[in-house]
C-alpha positions in Angstrom: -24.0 54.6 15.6 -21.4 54.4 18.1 -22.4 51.9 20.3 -23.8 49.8 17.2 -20.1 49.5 16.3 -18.8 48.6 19.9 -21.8 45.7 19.8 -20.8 44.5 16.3 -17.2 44.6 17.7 -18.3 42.6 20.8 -19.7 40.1 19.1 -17.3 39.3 16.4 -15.0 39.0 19.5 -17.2 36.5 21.4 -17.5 34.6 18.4 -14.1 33.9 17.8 -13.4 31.0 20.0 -16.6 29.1 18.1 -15.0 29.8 14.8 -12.0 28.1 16.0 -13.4 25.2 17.4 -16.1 24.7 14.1 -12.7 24.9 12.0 -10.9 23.1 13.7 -13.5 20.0 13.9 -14.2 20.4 10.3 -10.4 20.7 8.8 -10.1 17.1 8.0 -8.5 16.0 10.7 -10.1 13.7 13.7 -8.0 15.3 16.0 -4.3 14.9 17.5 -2.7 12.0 17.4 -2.8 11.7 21.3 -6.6 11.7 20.5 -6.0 8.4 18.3 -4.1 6.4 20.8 -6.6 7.1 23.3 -9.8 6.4 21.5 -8.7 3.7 18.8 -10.6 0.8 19.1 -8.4 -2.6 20.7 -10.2 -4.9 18.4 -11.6 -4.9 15.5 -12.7 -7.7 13.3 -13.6 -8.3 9.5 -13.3 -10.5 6.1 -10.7 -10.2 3.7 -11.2 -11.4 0.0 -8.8 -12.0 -2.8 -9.8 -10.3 -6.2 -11.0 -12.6 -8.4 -11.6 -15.3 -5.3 -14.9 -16.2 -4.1 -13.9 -17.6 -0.8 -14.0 -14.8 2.3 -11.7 -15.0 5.1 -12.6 -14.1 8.8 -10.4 -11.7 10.9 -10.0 -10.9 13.9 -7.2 -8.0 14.9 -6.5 -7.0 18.6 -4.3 -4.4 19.1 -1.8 -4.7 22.5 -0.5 -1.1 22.3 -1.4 2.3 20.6 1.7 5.0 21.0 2.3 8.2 19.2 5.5 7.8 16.8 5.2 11.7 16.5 2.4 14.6 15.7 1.2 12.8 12.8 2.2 9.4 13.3 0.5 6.5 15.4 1.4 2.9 15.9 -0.2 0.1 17.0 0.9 -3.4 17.7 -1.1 -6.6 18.0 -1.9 -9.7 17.1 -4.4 -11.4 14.5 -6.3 -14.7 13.2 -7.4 -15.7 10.0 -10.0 -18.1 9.4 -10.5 -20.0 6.0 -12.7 -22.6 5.8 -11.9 -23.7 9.4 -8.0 -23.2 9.0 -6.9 -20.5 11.2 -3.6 -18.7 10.6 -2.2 -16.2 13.3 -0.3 -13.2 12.8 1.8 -10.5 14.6 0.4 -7.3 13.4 1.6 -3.7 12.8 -0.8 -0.9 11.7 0.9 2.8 11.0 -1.7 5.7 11.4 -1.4 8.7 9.3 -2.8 12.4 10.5 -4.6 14.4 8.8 -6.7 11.9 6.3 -6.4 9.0 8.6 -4.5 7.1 6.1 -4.0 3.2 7.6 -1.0 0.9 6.2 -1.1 -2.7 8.5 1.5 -5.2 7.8 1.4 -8.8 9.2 4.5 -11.1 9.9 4.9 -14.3 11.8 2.4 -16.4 10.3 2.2 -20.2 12.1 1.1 -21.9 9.1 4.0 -22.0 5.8 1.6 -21.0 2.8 0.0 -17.2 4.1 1.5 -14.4 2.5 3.1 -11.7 4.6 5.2 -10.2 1.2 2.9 -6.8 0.6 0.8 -4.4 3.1 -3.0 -3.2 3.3 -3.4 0.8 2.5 -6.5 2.2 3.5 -8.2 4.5 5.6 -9.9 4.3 8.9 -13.0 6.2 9.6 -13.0 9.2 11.2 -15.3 7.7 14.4 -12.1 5.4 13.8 -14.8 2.4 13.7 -13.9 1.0 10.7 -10.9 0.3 8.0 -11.4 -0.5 4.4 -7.9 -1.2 2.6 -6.3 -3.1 -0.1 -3.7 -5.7 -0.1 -0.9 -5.6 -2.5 1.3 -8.2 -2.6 5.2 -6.9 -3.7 6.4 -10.2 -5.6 3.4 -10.9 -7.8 0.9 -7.6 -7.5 -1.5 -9.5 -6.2 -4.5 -7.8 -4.8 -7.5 -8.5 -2.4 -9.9 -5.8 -0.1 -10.0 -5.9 3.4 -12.9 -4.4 5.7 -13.0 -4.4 9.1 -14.9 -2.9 12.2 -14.6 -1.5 15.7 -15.0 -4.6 17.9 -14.1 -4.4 21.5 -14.4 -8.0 22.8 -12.2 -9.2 19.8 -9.4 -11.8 20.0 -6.5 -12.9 18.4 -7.1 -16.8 19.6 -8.2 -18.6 21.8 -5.1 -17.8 24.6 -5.9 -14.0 24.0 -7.4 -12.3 26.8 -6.0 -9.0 26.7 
């Protein structure tokens, strides 16, 4: 019986390390937030729709920089297009990642044409391959809402001048 116990032992000391690394990968989380900056995709691009609006606007995000803001924190800065109808509008863009959950909340500013609304900010989630980001607008005057849904697109550009 004694050297059953010294095996059982053994192995339930071998096995540790695995039991950390399974928890670890399945707590939640997608990993550290240096993790994110690394591996977040630099474009991604998408529709956005008003509710209650039949008309679907392309986008096109393209992030210049990913940094850590702190262990749970990410931000990254870009630039962005909308296209209605063959108007395009573009944007800066700000996008605040939140660890564990992967909660997303993008804000757009600088807008080159007078009517797009900047007054709100998409809250969402990415995806945990961080290929993907499905969020709603809210617009703070009126309440407004529409959905946004993008997806992991390398080559993506802001306009025509962007080639970063």
């Amino acid at each position: 019986m004694r050297c059953r116990r010294r095996s059982i032992f053994a192995a339930f000391v071998l096995s540790l390390p695995l039991m950390c690394a399974l928890s670890l990968a399945t707590s939640g989380q997608s990993g550290s937030v240096d993790a994110l900056v690394a591996d977040l995709p630099r474009g991604f691009v998408g529709e956005f729709q008003w509710d209650n609006d039949r008309t679907i606007q392309k986008i096109a995000f393209r992030f210049r920089t990913v940094r850590r803001i702190d262990a749970e924190h990410a931000e990254a800065l870009g630039c962005g297009s909308y296209n209605t109808a063959g108007e395009v509008t573009s944007i800066d863009v700000r996008m605040q990642v939140t660890l564990p959950g992967l909660q997303v909340e993008i804000w757009e500013s600088a807008p080159n044409t007078a009517d797009f609304v900047t007054d709100g900010s998409h809250r969402g989630r990415l995806s945990r391959d961080f290929a993907a980001i499905d969020a709603e607008w809210t617009t703070l005057i009126t309440g407004q809402r529409g959905r946004l849904r993008l997806r992991a697109a390398p080559g993506a550009q802001c306009a025509a001048s962007d080639s970063t």
